[in-house]
Structure formats: structure tokens, C-alpha cells
C-alpha positions as CSV (number, residue, x, y, z in Angstrom):
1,X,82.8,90.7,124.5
2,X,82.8,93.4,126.9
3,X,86.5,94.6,124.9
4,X,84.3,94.7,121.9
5,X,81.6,96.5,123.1
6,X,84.3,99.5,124.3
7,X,86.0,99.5,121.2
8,X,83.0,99.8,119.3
9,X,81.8,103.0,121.1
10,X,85.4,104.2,121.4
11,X,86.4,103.8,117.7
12,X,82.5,103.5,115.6
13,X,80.7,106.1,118.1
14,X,77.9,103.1,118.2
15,X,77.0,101.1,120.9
16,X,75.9,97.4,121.3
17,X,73.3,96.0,122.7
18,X,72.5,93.0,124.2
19,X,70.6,91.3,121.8
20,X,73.6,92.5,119.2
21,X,76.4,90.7,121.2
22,X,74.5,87.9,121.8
23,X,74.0,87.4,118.0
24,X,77.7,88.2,117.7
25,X,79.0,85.7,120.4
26,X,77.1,82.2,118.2
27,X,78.6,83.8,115.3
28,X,82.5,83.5,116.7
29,X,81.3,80.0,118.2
30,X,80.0,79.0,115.2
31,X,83.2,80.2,113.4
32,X,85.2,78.5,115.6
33,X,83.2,75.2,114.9
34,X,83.7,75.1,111.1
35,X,87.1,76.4,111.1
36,X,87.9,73.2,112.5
37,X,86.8,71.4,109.7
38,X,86.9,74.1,106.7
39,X,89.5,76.3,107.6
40,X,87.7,79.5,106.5
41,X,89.8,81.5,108.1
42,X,93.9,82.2,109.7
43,X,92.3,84.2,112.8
44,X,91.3,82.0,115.4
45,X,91.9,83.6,119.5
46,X,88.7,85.3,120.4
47,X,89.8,88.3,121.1
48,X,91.8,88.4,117.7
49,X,88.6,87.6,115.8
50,X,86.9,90.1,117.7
51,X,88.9,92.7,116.3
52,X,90.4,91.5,113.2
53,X,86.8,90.5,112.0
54,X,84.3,91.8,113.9
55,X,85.3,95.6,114.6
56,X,87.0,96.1,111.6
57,X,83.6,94.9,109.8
58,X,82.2,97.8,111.6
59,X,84.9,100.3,110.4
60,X,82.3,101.1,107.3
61,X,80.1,102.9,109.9
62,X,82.7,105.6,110.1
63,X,82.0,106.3,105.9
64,X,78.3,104.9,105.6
65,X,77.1,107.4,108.5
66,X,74.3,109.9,106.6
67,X,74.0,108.5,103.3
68,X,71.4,105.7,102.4
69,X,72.3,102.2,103.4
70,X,69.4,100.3,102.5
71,X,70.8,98.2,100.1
72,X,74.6,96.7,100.5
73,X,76.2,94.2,98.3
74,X,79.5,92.3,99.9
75,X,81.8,91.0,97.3
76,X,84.2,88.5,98.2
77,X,82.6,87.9,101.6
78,X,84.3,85.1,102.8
79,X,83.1,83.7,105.9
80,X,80.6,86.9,106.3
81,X,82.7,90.0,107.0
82,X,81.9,92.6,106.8
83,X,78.6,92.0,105.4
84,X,77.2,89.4,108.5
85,X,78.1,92.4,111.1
86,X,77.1,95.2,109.3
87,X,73.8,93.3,109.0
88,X,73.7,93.2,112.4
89,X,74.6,96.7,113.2
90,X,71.8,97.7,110.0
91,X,68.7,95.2,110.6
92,X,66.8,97.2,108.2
93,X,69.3,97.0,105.3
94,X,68.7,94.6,102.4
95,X,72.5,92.5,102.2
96,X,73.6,90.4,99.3
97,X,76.8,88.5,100.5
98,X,79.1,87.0,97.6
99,X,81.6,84.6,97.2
100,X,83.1,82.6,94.6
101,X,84.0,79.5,97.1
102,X,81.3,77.1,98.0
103,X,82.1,76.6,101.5
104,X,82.1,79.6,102.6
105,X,79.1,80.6,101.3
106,X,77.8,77.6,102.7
107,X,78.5,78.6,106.1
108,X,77.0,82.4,105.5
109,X,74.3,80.6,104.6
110,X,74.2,78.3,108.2
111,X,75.2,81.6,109.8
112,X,72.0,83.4,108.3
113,X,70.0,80.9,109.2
114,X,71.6,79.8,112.8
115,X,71.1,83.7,113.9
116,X,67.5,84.1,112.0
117,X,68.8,87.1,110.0
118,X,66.2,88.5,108.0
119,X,66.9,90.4,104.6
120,X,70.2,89.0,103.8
121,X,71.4,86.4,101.5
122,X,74.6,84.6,100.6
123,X,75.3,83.9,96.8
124,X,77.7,81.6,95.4
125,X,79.0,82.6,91.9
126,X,81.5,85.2,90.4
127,X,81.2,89.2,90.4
128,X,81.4,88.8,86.4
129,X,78.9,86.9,86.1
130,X,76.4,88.2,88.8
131,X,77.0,92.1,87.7
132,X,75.4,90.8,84.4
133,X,71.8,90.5,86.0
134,X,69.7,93.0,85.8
135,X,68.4,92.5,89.8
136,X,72.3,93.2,90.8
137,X,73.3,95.5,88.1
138,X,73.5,99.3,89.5
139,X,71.0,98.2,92.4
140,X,73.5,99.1,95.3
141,X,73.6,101.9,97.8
142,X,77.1,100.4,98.6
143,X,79.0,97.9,97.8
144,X,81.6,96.8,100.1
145,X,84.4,94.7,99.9
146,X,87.6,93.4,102.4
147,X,91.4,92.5,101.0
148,X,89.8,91.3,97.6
149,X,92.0,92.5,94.8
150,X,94.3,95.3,94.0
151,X,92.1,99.0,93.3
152,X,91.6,99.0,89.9
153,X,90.6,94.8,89.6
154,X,88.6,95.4,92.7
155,X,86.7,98.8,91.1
156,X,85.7,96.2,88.0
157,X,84.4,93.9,90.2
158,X,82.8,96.1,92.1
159,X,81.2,99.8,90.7
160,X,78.7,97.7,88.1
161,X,76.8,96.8,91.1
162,X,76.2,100.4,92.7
163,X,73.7,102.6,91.4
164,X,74.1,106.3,90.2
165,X,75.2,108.5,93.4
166,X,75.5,105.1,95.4
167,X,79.3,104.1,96.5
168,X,81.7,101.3,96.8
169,X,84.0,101.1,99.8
170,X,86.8,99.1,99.3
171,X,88.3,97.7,103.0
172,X,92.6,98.4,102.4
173,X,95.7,97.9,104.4
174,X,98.8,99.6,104.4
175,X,99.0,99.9,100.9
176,X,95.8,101.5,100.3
177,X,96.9,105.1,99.3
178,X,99.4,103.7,96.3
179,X,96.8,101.8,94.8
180,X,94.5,104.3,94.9
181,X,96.7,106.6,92.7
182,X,97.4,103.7,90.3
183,X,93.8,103.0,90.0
184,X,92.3,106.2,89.1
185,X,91.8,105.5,85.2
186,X,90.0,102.8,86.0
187,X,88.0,104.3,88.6
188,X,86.9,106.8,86.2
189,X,86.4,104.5,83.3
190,X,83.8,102.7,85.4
191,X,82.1,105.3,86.5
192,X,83.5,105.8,90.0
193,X,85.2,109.2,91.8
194,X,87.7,109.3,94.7
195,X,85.8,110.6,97.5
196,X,87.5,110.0,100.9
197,X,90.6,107.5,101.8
198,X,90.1,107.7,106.1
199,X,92.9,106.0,107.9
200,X,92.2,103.5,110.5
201,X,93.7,102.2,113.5
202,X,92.2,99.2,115.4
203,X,93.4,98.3,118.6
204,X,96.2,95.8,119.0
205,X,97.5,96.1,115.7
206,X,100.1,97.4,114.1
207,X,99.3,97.8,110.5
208,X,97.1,101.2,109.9
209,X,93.8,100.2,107.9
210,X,92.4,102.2,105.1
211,X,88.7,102.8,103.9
212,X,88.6,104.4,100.3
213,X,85.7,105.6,99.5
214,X,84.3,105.8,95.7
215,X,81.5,107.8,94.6
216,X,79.6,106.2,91.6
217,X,78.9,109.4,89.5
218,X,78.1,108.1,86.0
219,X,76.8,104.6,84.8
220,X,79.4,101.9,84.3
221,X,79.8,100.8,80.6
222,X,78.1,97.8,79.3
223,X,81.3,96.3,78.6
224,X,82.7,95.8,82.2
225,X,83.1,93.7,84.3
226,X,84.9,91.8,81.5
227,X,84.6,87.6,81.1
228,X,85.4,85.7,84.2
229,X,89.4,86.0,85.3
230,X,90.5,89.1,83.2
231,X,90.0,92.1,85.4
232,X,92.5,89.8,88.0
233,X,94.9,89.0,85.1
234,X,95.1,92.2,83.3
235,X,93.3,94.8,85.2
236,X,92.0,98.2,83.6
């Protein structure tokens, strides 16, 4: 952990206590437990999961620094990244985690509750659905979201749930700055504006990361997200 703990202050400016890697270490144990028997996710060395998950989960410091953060929404959480360590880094922030596969939500849920989080939850159900409810709809300082979707599906799924002058930041690899031209009508149809796309290197890999950063200027039309399946099948 002590890799992590440099490469958080080196690349995020922040750094870790104690109490913060200790949480952090049961967390990769208790990763490496269920992916044993649920296979949740491809990364399994330590010091891979450590970087791949944990630090890059704390990339969204870099674009959250000096605007409100109280409440996140994390769509498409998988097994709790970013959403688990930003929760960690933030213990004041309210964060909704989301996922449309039982087990993993399952084990957000043991996480939570394993590591005696407080002010988080983990939901299992689909965006479309869920940005429907009028205690998710536009309730968001940021929503967040890793590798979900191309731009303009992911925008759908994800700008209903940020409020008015909120944001969404949307977690890309190397193809990050395409889809961001590509998606700009749709950006703009839901209500969204290109604010930043930062470039990101983590150590040890090749592949530079990208964080695009939408501003939610205008409310998002009633209309959107669309039914269950068709911002993935025929996005705006």
C-alpha cells in the first residue's frame, strides 16, 4: 500500500491516512475473496488493482477539487469503483452506487457494510428506470461513471441525474477525445456542455486515461433517458 499512498500524493495532490488505507486494504481482500467465486472483475495482482482500481477511482479528485461534492451518483459501478474510493476519500458525501447486475451490487452492498460506510448505498436496477424517480432525478452534484458506454449513450444514462450547474464525469480511455466530438448533439440535447477533457497518466500503464468533464447547464427533457435498452442500441 505504501506504492499507493505515493502515487496518490504524487498524481491526486491528496494524501492517505491510516485509517484510509486500512479501509482500502479489506476492500482489495475482500475483492480478492469474491472474485474467486463471482468473477467481478479481470484485475487480480495487488499492485494492478491498486492502480487500475483504486487510483484511477481517485483520478475524479483532479476535476471534483472546488465545486460541491456532496451528493455523487455512480452509474454502472461494478464492483464499487469509483464510487467505494471516492467515498472513502469524501466521508461527508452522500453516494448512490448503481448497477444493473445483481452480484455486484451484492458485494457493494457486503463491502458497505464489511467497512461500516456511512451515507452510501448500492442500488440494483437500470439508469432508465431509476432517472424516472423523482429522489434521483436532477439530485446530483456529480454523477460519475467508468468504461460504461460510448459518449452520447453514456450522457443519456447519465445528465438526468445531475442537477442544474451540477456535472457528470465520464471516466475514458484512449478513445475519449473522438467520442466526445461525436457526442456533442446529444450532450446538448440533454442538457450538458463540454467543460474540460484532462488527460491522464497512471503509473505502469501504457494507455493514457481521459476525464471529460460535462457541465449540466439546462434541465434534461422529460423524454430522456428513453425505455430500457435504446440509448445502447440507437444512441442520440
Amino acid at each position: 500500500m505504501e506504492n499507493l499512498k505515493q502515487d496518490t500524493k504524487d498524481l491526486i495532490g491528496i494524501t492517505l491516512t491510516s485509517f484510509q488505507l486500512s479501509l482500502l486494504e479489506e476492500y482489495e481482500c475482500e475483492l480478492d475473496k469474491w472474485n474467486e467465486r463471482f468473477s467481478l472483475t479481470a484485475i487480480h495482482e495487488p499492485e494492478k488493482v491498486r492502480v487500475k482500481h483504486f487510483l484511477d477511482s481517485f483520478s475524479p479528485m483532479l476535476v471534483m477539487k472546488n465545486t460541491p461534492v456532496k451528493k455523487i451518483i455512480d452509474i454502472g459501478t461494478g464492483a464499487g469503483f469509483p464510487g467505494i474510493p471516492l467515498k472513502i476519500l469524501l466521508p461527508d458525501a452522500e453516494v448512490v452506487l448503481v448497477d444493473s447486475v445483481n452480484k455486484k451490487t451484492d458485494f457493494c452492498q457486503h463491502i458497505i457494510g464489511h467497512l461500516k460506510l456511512q451515507g452510501i448505498s448500492a442500488i440494483h436496477d437500470r439508469v432508465e428506470n431509476l432517472a424516472r424517480e423523482v429522489k434521483f432525478r436532477e439530485q446530483f452534484d456529480w454523477a460519475v461513471a467508468r468504461a460504461v458506454a460510448q459518449l452520447a449513450t453514456l450522457s443519456e444514462y447519465m445528465l438526468p441525474f445531475v442537477k442544474v450547474g451540477g456535472r457528470m464525469l465520464a471516466m475514458k480511455g484512449e478513445q475519449g477525445p473522438f467520442e466526445t466530438q461525436k457526442a456533442d448533439p446529444a450532450i446538448s440535447l440533454l442538457g450538458g456542455e463540454l467543460q474540460q477533457v484532462k488527460r491522464l497518466t497512471l503509473p505502469g500503464v501504457t494507455e493514457d486515461r481521459f476525464l471529460i468533464t460535462i457541465e449540466k447547464i439546462a434541465a434534461t427533457p422529460e423524454k430522456y433517458p428513453r425505455r430500457v435498452g435504446v440509448p445502447s442500441k440507437k444512441p442520440l
